[in-house]
C-alpha positions in Angstrom: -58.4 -1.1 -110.1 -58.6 -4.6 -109.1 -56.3 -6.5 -106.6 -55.7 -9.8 -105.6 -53.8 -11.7 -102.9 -51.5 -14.9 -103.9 -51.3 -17.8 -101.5 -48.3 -18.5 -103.3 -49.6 -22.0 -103.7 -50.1 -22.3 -99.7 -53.4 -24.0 -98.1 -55.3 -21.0 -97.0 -56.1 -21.5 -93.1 -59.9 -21.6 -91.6 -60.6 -18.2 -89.7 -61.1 -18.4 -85.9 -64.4 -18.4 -84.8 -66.6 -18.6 -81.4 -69.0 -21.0 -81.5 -69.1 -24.8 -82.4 -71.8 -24.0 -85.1 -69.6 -21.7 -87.1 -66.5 -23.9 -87.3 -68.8 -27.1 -88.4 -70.4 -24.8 -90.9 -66.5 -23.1 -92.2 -65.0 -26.8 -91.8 -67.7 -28.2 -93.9 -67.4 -25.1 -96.1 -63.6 -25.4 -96.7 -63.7 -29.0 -97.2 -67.2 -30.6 -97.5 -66.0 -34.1 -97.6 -64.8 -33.6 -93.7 -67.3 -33.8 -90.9 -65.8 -31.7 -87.6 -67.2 -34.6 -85.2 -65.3 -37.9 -86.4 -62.0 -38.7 -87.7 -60.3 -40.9 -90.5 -60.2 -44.0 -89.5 -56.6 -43.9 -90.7 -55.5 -41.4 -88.0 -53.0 -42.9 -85.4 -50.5 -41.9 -82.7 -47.6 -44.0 -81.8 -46.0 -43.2 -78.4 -42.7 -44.1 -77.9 -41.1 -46.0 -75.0 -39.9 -42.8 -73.2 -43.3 -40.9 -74.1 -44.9 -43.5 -72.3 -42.3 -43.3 -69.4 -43.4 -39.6 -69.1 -47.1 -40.0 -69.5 -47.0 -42.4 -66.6 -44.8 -40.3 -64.2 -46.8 -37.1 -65.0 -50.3 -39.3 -64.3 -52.2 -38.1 -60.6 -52.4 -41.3 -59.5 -48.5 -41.5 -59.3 -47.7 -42.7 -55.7 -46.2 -40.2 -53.2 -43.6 -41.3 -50.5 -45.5 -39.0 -47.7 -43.3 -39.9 -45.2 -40.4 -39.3 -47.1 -41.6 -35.9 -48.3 -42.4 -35.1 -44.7 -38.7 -36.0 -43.8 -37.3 -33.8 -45.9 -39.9 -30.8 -45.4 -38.6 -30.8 -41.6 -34.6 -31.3 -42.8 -35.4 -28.4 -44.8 -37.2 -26.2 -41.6 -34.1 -26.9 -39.7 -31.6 -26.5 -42.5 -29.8 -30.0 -41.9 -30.9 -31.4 -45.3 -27.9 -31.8 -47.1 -27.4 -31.7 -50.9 -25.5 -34.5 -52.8 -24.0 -33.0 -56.1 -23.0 -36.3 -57.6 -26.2 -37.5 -57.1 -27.9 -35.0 -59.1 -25.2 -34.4 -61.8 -25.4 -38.6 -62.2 -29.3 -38.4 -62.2 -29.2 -35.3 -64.6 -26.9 -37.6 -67.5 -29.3 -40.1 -66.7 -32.1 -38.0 -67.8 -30.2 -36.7 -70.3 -29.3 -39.9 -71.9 -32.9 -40.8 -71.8 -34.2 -37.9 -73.8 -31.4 -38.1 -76.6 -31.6 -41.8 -76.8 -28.2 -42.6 -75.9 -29.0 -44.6 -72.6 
């Protein structure tokens, strides 16, 4: 008796492997017009505005206020840093404007 699996028409997937020298050899063996090293030189990414926004925040070279941060670090020690709600809720439509696109 004989059986078969169907990839029902689905792209069958490269197996995991450990070393570099196995996945150039499957990815060449899979597709031998594809080299692993280089791309298409058709391959592009387009950030938008907001993903740029977010890259830059997220960056380590982001200035930090450290006098500010030391401020509150000793408001927090002697538990007079007070909490503004409105702030917050107005910062969090803000935000949320920003991510849905509606700001």
């Amino acid at each position: 008796m004989n059986t078969t699996i169907s990839s029902n028409g689905l792209p069958q997937l490269p197996l995991p492997t450990t070393t570099t020298e196995n996945s150039a050899a499957q990815s060449s063996t899979a597709n031998p017009s594809a080299s692993s090293s280089t791309t298409q030189a058709n391959d592009s990414v387009k950030l938008t505005d907001s993903a740029r926004a977010l890259q830059e925040a997220s960056s380590a070279n982001a200035p930090v206020d450290t006098q500010r941060v030391e401020q509150i670090r000793h408001q927090l020690a002697a538990g007079t840093y007070k909490v503004d709600p409105h702030a917050i809720a107005n910062s969090l439509v803000s935000l949320e404007g920003q991510i849905g696109g509606s700001k």
